[in-house]
Structures are given as structure tokens and as C-alpha cells.
C-alpha positions as CSV (number, residue, x, y, z in Angstrom):
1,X,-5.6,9.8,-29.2
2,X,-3.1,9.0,-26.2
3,X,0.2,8.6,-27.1
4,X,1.1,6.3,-24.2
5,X,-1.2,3.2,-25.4
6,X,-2.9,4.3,-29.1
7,X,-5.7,2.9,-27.5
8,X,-6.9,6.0,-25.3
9,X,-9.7,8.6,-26.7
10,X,-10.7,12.0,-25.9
11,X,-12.9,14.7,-28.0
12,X,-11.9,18.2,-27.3
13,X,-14.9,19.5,-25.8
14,X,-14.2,23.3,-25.4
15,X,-10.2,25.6,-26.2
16,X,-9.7,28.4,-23.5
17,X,-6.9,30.5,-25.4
18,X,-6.6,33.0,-22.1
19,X,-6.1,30.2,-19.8
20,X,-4.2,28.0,-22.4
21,X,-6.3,25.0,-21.1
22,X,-8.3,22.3,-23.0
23,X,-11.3,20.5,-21.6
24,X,-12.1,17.3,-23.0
25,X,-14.3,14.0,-22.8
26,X,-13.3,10.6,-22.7
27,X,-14.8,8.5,-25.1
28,X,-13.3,5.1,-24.1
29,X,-11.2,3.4,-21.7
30,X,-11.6,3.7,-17.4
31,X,-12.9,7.1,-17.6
32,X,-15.4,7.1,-20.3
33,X,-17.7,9.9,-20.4
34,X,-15.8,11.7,-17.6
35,X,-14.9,15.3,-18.3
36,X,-11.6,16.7,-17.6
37,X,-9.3,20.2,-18.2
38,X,-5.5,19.2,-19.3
39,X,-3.0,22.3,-19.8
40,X,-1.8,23.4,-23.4
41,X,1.6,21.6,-22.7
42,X,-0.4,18.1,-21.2
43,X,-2.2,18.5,-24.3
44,X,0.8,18.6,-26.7
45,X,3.3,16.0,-24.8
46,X,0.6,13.4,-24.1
47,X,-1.9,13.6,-26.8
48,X,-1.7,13.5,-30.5
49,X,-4.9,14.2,-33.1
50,X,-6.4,11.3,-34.6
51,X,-6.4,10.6,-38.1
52,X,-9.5,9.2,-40.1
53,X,-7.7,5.7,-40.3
54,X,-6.3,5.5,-36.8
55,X,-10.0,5.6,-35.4
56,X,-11.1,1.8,-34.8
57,X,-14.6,1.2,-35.7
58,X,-14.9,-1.5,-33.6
59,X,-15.5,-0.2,-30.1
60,X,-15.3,-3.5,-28.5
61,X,-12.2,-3.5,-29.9
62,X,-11.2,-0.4,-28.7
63,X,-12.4,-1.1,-25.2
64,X,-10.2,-4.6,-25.2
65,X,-6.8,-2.9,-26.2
66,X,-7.4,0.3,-24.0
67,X,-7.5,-2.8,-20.6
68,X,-4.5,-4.8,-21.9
69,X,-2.9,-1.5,-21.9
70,X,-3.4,-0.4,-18.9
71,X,-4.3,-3.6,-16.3
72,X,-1.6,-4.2,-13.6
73,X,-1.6,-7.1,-11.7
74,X,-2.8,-6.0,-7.9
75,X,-1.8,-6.8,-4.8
76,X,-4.1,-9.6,-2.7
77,X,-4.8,-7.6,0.3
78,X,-5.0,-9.7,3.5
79,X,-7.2,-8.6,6.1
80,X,-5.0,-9.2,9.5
81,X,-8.0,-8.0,11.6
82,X,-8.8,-10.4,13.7
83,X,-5.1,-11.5,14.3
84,X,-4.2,-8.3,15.5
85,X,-7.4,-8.6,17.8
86,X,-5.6,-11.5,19.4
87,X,-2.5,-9.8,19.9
88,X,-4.1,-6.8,21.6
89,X,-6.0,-9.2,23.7
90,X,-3.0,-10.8,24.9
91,X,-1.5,-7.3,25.5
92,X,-4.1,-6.6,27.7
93,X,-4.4,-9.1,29.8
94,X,-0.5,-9.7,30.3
95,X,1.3,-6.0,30.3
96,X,1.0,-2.0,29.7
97,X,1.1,-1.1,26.0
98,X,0.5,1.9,23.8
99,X,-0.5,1.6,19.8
100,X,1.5,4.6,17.7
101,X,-0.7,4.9,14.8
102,X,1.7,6.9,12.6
103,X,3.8,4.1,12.5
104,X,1.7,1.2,13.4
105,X,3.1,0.1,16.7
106,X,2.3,-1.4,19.8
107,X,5.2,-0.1,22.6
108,X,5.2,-2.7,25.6
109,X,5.6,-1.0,28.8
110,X,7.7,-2.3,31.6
111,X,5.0,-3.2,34.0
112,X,7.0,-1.7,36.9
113,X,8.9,1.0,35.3
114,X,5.9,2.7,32.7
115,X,8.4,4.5,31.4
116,X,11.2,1.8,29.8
117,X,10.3,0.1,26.5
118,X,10.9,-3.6,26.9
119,X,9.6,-4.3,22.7
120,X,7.6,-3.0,19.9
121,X,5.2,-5.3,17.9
122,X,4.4,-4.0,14.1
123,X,2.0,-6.2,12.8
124,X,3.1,-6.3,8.9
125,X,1.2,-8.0,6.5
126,X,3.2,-11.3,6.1
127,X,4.2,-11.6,9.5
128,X,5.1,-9.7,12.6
129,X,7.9,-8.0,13.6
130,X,8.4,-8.1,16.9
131,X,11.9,-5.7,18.3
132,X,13.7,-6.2,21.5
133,X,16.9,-6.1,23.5
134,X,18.1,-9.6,23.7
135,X,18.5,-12.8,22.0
136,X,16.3,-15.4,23.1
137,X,18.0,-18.6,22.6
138,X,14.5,-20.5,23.2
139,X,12.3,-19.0,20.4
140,X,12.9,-20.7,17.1
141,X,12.0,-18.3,14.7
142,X,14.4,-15.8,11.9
143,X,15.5,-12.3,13.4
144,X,18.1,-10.1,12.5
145,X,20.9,-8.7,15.5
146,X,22.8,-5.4,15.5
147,X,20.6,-2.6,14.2
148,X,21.5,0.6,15.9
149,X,18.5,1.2,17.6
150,X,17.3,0.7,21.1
151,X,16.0,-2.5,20.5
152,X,18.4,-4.3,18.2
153,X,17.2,-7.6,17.9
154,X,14.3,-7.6,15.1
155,X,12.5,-10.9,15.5
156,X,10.2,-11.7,12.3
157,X,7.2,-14.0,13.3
158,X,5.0,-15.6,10.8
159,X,1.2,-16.0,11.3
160,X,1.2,-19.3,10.0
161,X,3.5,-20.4,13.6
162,X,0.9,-19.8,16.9
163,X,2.5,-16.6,17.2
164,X,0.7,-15.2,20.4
165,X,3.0,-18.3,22.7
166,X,6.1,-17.0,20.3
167,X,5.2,-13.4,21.5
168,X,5.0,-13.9,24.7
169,X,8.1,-15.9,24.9
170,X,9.7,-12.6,23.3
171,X,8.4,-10.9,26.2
172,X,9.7,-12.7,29.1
């Protein structure tokens, strides 16, 4: 029985004294009827034997406490897809840009100069975060000044606004 959630089963399926190794079935839970090997010491800190008593009958029961003990709430994913589509359209058709996959940025390109930075985009999942050098007193939307970085000015754009015409105002 696991000693995290009391709920948790596993038969001990086979010992292997040389390797001090245990490999056992689960007979509830997530991973019922998967097979797994768990060290001597896993086996001791983790798991205790089962006594006659502690064993519910019931193994609806059983499989109702083992997912109260262990269901987390999980994050709604959003699926930005076809906003960042819009972006890299406008990118496109407007000025020079490279995407950094490693950290998930589009670098705008002076169109003259290919080699200065004039902003990064990072589309986030709430909104996007769009760095440059200056202040724009025209654009209406919450940033943060004086990182120490190249691009101090961290402007963060929601997609709820029309954020392509904020963008672009960025960029000019």
C-alpha cells in the first residue's frame, strides 16, 4: 500500500536479492495493471505492506479515493495558433524578422541596417510582449521601463485589444 495516499496498490510480483530490486503490479489507481521495477530503498520509504483490514473490499471505492488523491486542477491550454499566424503575416509583409525557437522570438530587423534589432515580439499565452528602445507616448497599453537590456522598454499587449495596429505602432 502507498504511503503517500493509503489509497495506492501494488502486488510484489517478483524479489531480485542480487540486484536489490522489486518488480511489482499495480492493482489500482492511474497505472493499473502496469508493471514496474522500484529499488529496495523506493520500496521501504514509499511503500508499506498491507494488512488484512487495510485492504478495501470495495474496489469502486478504492478507485474513488486513489483520484481524489491524486487529481490536480490543470491548466486550460489556449491554442494562440492562429494569432501568431496574424502576427507573422503582418511581419512579413511590413519588415525583416527572424523567429528564435529556443526562446520563442521573433527579432525585427532594421529594414536598412539587417543587422540592428529594432524589437522582439514573444507571443506568451495571455498576451504579448513586445520589447523595444523607446517609450511610445501614443500606444495606450501597460509596459514596464528600465530593464538592463538592449531593449528596455517591455510593452505587454493583450489579445483581447486588436493587437496587430498596437504592434505596429510599437514598430514605427
Amino acid at each position: 500500500m502507498s504511503v503517500r495516499d493509503n489509497a495506492t496498490q501494488v502486488e510484489v510480483i517478483k524479489i531480485d536479492e542480487r540486484a536489490s530490486t522489486f518488480m511489482v503490479r499495480y492493482l489500482n489507481g492511474d497505472k493499473k495493471g502496469q508493471t514496474t521495477i522500484y529499488s529496495k530503498g523506493t520500496m521501504k520509504r514509499w511503500w508499506k505492506k498491507a494488512d488484512k483490514e487495510e485492504i478495501p473490499t470495495n474496489s469502486e471505492n478504492l478507485e474513488n479515493k486513489t483520484k481524489k488523491a491524486t487529481s490536480k486542477k490543470k491548466p486550460t491550454e489556449i491554442d494562440r495558433t492562429e494569432d501568431i499566424k496574424k502576427i507573422v503575416e503582418m511581419f512579413v509583409d511590413d519588415y525583416e524578422y527572424k523567429y528564435y525557437d529556443s526562446v520563442k522570438c521573433y527579432k525585427i530587423y532594421d529594414i536598412m541596417n539587417q543587422t540592428t534589432v529594432i524589437a522582439e515580439v514573444y507571443p506568451r499565452r495571455k498576451n504579448i510582449e513586445v520589447r523595444v528602445r523607446n517609450v511610445k507616448e501614443n500606444v495606450k497599453v501597460n509596459y514596464k521601463d528600465g530593464y538592463k537590456y538592449y531593449l528596455p522598454v517591455h510593452y505587454y499587449v493583450p489579445y483581447e485589444t486588436d493587437y496587430i495596429k498596437i504592434i505596429k505602432d510599437l514598430l514605427s
